[in-house]
C-alpha positions as CSV (number, residue, x, y, z in Angstrom):
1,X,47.1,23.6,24.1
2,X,50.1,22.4,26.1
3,X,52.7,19.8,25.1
4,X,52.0,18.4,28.3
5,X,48.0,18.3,27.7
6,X,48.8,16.0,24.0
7,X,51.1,13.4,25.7
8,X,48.3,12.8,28.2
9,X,45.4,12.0,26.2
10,X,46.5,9.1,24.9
11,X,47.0,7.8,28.1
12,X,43.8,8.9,29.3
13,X,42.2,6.8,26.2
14,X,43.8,3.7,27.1
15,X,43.1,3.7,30.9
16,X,39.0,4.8,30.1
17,X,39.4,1.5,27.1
18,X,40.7,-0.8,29.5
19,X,38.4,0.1,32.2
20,X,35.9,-0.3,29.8
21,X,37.0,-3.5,28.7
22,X,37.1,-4.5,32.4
23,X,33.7,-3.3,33.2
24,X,32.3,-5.6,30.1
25,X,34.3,-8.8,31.0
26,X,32.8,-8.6,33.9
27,X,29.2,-8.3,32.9
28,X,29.8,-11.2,30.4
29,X,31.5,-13.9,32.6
30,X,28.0,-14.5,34.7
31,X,25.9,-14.5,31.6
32,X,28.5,-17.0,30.0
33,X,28.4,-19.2,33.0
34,X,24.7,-18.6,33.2
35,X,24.0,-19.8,29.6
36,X,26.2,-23.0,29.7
37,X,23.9,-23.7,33.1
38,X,20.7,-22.5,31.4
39,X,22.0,-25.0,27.7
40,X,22.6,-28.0,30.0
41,X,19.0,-27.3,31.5
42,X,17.7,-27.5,28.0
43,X,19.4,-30.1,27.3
44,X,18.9,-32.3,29.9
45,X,15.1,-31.4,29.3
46,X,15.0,-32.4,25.7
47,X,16.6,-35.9,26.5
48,X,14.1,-36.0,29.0
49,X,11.0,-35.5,26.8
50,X,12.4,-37.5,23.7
51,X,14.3,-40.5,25.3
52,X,10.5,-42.3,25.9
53,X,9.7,-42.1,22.7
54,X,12.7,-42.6,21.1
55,X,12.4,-46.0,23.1
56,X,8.9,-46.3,21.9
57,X,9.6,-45.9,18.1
58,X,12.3,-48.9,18.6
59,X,10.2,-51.0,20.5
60,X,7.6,-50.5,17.4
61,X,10.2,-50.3,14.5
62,X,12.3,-53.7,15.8
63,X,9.5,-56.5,14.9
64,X,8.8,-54.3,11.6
65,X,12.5,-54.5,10.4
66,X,12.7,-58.3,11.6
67,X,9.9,-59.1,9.5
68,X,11.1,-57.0,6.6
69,X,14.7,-58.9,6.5
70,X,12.7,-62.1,6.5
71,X,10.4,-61.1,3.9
72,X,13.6,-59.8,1.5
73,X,15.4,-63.8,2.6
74,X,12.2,-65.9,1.7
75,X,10.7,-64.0,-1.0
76,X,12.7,-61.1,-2.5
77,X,16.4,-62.9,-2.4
78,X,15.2,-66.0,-3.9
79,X,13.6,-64.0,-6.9
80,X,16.5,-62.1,-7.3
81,X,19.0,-64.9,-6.8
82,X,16.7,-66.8,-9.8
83,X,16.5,-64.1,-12.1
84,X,20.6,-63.4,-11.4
85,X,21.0,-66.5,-12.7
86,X,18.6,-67.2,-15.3
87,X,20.2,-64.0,-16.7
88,X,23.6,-65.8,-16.7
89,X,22.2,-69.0,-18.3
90,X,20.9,-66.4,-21.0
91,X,24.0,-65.1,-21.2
92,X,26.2,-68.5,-21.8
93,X,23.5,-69.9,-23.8
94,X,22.9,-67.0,-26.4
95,X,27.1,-67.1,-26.2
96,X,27.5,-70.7,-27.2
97,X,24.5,-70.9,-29.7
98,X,25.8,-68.0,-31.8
99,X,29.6,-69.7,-31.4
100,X,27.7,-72.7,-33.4
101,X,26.3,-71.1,-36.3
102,X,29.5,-70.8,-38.6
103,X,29.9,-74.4,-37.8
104,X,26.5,-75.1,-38.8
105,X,26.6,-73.0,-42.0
106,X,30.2,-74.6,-43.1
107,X,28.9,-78.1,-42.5
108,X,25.9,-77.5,-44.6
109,X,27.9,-76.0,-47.3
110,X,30.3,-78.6,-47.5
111,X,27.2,-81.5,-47.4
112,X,26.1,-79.7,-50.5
113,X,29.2,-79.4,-51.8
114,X,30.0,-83.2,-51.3
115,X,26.2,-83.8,-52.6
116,X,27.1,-81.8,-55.9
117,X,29.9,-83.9,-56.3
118,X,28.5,-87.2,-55.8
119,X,25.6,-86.3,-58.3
120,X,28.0,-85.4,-61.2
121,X,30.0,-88.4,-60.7
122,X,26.9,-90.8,-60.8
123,X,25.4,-88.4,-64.3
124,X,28.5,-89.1,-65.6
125,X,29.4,-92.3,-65.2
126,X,25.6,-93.9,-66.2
127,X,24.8,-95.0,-69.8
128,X,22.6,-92.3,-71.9
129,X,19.4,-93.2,-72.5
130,X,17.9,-91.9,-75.2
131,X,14.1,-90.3,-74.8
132,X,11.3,-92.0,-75.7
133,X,10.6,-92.2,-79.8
134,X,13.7,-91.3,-80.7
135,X,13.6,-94.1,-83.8
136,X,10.6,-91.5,-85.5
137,X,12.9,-88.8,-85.7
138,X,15.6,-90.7,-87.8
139,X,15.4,-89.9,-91.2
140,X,17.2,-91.3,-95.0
141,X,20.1,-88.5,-94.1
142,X,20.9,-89.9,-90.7
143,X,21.7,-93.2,-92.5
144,X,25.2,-93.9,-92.8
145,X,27.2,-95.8,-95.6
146,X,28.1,-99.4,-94.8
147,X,31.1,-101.4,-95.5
148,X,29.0,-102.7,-98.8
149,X,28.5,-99.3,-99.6
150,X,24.5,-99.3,-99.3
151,X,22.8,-97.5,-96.1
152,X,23.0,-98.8,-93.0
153,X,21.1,-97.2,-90.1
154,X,22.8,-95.7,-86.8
155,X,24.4,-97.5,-84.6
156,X,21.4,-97.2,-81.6
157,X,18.6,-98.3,-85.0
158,X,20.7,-101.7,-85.5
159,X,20.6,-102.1,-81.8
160,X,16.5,-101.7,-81.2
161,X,16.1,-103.5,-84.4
162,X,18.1,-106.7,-83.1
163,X,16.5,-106.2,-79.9
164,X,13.2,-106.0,-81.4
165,X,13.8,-109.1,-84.0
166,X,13.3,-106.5,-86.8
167,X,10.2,-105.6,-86.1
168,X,9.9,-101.7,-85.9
169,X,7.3,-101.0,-87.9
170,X,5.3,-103.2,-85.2
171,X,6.7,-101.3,-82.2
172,X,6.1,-98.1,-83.7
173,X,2.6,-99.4,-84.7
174,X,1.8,-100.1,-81.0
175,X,3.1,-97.2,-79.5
176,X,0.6,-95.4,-81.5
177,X,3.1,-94.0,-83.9
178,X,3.1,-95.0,-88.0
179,X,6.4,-94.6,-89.7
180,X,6.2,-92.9,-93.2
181,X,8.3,-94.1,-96.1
């Protein structure tokens, strides 16, 4: 092979490439153009078939949404809106009643406290009675020694007796009670 023959087949390629190229452009320009016509024929026949009933379905969906927003207005909303703010009652109530409770507590405490008080005072300051047959239960060694030296009896005996005009043997006879000697 000649020098001559190599620097020429390279050439050769490119020329039989771009004639190639050329040849294919060609065939693919009218097939282009062709399928842009033959897309806008589809098109234009889709949006023919479907615009009618894509007119119908509104025409039969608009009175069914109308009648759905008035149904959520007069009955939904309002049930909602009540429950919204029955929850937020709730909410400020249960708030405000458990705010109260220390209060409630403390004030009780300090009534009882106060109560207590009040109570002790009154115990305290009233005379003691004593219980009922307390003059059986005095015997010869609760007497005490008078001024004269003989035996005189307690201070609450000389009390009943005076009261009684001396007559305890009689009392305790009536209650039921006999005093032994």
């Amino acid at each position: 092979m000649s020098l001559m023959t190599r620097n020429d087949a390279p050439a050769a390629w490119n020329a039989r490439a771009k004639q190639r190229a050329l040849d294919t452009y060609a065939q693919v320009v009218p097939v282009a153009k062709n399928a842009g016509l033959t897309a806008r024929q589809g098109y234009d026949v889709v949006v023919a078939w479907a615009t009618p009933r894509v007119l119908d379905a509104r025409v039969w969906a608009a009175p069914r949404v109308e009648q759905a927003g008035f149904a959520v207005r007069d009955k939904i909303a309002p049930a909602v809106s009540a429950a919204l703010i029955e929850a937020s009652h709730r909410l400020d109530d249960s708030r405000s009643k458990r705010s109260r409770w220390p209060w409630m507590l403390a004030g009780v405490g300090l009534l009882a406290a106060a109560g207590s008080a009040v109570a002790a005072i009154v115990l305290k300051r009233r005379p003691e009675i004593e219980t009922f047959g307390a003059e059986d239960q005095m015997t010869a060694d609760s007497a005490m020694p008078g001024p004269d030296g003989g035996a005189t009896p307690a201070s609450g005996e000389t009390a009943r007796g005076q009261a009684n005009g001396g007559a305890d043997e009689e009392t305790s006879a009536a209650n039921g009670r006999m005093r032994t000697p």
